[in-house]
C-alpha positions as CSV (number, residue, x, y, z in Angstrom):
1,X,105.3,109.7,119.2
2,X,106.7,106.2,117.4
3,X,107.0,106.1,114.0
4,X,106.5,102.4,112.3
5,X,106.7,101.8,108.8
6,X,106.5,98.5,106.4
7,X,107.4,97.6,103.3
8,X,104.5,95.4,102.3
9,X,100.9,95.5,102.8
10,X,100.7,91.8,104.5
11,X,103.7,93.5,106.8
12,X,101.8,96.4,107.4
13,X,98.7,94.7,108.2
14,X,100.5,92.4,110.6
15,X,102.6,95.6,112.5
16,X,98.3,97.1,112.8
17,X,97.3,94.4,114.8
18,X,100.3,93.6,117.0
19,X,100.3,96.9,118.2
20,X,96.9,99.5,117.2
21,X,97.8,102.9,116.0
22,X,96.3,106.0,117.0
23,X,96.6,107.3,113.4
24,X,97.4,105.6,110.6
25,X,99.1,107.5,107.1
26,X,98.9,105.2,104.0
27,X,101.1,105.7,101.0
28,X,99.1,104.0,98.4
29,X,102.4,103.1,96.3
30,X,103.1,99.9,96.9
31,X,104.2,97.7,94.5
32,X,101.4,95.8,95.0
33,X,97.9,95.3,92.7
34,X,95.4,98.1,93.1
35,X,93.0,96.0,95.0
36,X,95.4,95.3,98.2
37,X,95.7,99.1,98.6
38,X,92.1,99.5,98.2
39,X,91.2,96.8,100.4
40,X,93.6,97.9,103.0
41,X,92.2,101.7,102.9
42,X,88.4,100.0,102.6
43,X,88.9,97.5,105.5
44,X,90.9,98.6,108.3
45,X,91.0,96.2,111.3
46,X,90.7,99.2,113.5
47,X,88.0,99.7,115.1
48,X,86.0,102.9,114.0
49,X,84.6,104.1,117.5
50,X,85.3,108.1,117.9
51,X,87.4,109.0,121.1
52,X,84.8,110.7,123.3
C-alpha cells in the first residue's frame, strides 16, 4: 500500500491523474471555498466502473 497526500485540491487533482488510486479518502478541510471540495467529491476523474 502507498500512501499519497496533497496539500491543495489543484495538487490533489493533479497526483489523481498521474497515477489512479484504487481508493481515494478526502478530508474535506481544505482551506479552500466550499465549492472546490464539493466539486472534487461530485466530479472525480476516476472512472466509476465496479471491479468485477
Amino acid at each position: 500500500m502507498q500512501i499519497e497526500t496533497a496539500p491543495d485540491l489543484t495538487i490533489a487533482r493533479q497526483k489523481i491523474a498521474q497515477t489512479p488510486p484504487d481508493v481515494i479518502l478526502l478530508e474535506l478541510t481544505f482551506p479552500a471555498p466550499a465549492e472546490d471540495e464539493l466539486s472534487m467529491k461530485a466530479a472525480p476523474t476516476l472512472e466509476d466502473e465496479p471491479n468485477a
